[in-house]
N, C-alpha and C positions, 0 to 999 in steps of 0.2 A: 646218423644224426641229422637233423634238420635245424635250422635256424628259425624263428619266431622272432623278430624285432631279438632283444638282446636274452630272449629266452633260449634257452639250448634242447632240445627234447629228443628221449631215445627212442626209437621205434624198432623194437626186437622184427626186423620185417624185410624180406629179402627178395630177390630172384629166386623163383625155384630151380634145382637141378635136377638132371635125371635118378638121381639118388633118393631124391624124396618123394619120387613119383607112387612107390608103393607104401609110404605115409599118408600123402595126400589120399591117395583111395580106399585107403582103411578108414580116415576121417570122411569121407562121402558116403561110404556102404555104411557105417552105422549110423549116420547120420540122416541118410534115408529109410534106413529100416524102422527107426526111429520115429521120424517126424511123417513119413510118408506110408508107410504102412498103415497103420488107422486109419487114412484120408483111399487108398486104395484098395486094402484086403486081397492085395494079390502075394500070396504065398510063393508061388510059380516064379514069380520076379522075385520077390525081397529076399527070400530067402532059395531062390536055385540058380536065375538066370545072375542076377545080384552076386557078384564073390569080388572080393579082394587084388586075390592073383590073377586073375583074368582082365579085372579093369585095371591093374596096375603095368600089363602086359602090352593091353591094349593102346593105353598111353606109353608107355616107352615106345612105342613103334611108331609112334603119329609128333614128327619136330613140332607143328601147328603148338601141339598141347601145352609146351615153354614158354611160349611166346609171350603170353603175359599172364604170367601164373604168378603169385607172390608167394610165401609161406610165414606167418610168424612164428618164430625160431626162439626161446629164450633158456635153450640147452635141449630142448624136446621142439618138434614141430606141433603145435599144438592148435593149427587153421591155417586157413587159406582162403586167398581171393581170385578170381579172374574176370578177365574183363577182357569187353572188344569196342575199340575205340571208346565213348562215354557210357556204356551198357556195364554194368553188373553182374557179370552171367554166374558166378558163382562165389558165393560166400561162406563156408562153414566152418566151425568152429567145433575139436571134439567134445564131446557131450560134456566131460568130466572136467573141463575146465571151461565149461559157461558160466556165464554172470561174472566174471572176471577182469570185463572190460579189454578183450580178446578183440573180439566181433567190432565193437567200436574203433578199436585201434585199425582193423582192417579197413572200415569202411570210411574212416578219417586220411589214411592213405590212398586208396582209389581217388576219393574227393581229390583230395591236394595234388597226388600226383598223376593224374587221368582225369582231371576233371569230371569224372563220375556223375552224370546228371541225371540215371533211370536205369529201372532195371523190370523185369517180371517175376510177380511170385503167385504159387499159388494160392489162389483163392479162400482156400480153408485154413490155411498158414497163418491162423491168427497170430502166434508169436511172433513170426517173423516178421510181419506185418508192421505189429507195435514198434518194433526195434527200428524198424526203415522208417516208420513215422517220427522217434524221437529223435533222428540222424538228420530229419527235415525233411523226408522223402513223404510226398500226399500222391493220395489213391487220386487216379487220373480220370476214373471212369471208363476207360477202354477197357476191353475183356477177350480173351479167348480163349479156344478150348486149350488145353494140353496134348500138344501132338501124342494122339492115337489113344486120346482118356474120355470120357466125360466129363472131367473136371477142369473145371479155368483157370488163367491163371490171369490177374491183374496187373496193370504198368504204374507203378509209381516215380513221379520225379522231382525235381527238388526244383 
C-alpha cells in the first residue's frame, strides 16, 4: 500500500523472487516475439535462440537479475519492470492482459519509487512509444543503433 495525502492505494506490485523468474521470461519471450519479430524478421532468434527455459535458466544463475526486478502480482504475475538507478530497462506486460492499466501501474511505481526519469525504446515501437509519451516521457532526439541490429533505439525522458 502506499499513502497519497489521505488517499490510500493498492499496487498489486512486489520484489521479484527466484520463483518468478520463469514467469517473468515467458512474459519477455512472447512479448518479444510479438512486438519484435515484425521489426526484425529473425526467425533464428525469435523463435530458436529465443526459449523460455533457457532465459529463465539464464536468469536464475545471474543474483545481478533480482536486484531490481518488480513483478505485478494480482493472484497471476501478470508484468514486470526493471530498472537501474533512474533507467527503465525493462517494462512488459503479458499480451493478454494489455490495456488493463497494468503497464501504467508499473511505470507509476518505478516513477515514485526510483524516480524513473528515462529509458530506450526501440525506434519502430510506435506503441510503446505512445504509452511512455502519455506517462510524460518525450522523445529526446538522441538515437542509436540496437546493439548488433540496424535498428535504433530512441531515449525518452520526463
Amino acid at each position: 500500500m502506499t499513502t497519497t495525502g489521505l488517499m490510500r492505494t493498492f499496487y498489486p506490485i512486489r520484489k521479484a523472487t527466484r520463483y518468478d523468474l520463469s514467469r517473468i521470461a515467458e512474459i519477455y519471450v512472447f512479448n518479444n516475439r510479438i512486438n519484435y519479430f515484425p521489426i526484425f524478421n529473425d526467425e533464428s532468434f525469435s523463435f530458436g535462440k529465443l526459449q523460455v527455459i533457457s532465459l529463465a535458466d539464464q536468469y536464475f544463475g545471474d543474483e545481478e537479475v533480482l536486484r531490481n526486478l518488480y513483478v505485478y502480482e494480482d493472484g497471476l504475475i501478470k508484468g514486470f519492470t526493471q530498472t537501474e538507478g533512474t533507467e527503465i530497462c525493462k517494462l512488459y506486460v503479458e499480451p493478454f492482459f494489455q490495456s488493463e492499466g497494468i503497464g501504467s501501474s508499473l511505470i507509476e511505481f518505478a516513477i515514485r519509487e526510483f524516480h524513473a526519469d528515462h529509458l530506450w525504446v526501440l525506434e519502430r515501437n510506435t506503441r510503446a512509444i505512445a504509452f511512455y509519451k502519455r506517462h510524460g516521457f518525450r522523445l529526446t532526439g538522441q538515437k542509436k543503433f540496437e546493439e548488433g541490429t540496424t535498428e535504433y533505439i530512441v531515449k525518452l525522458t520526463r
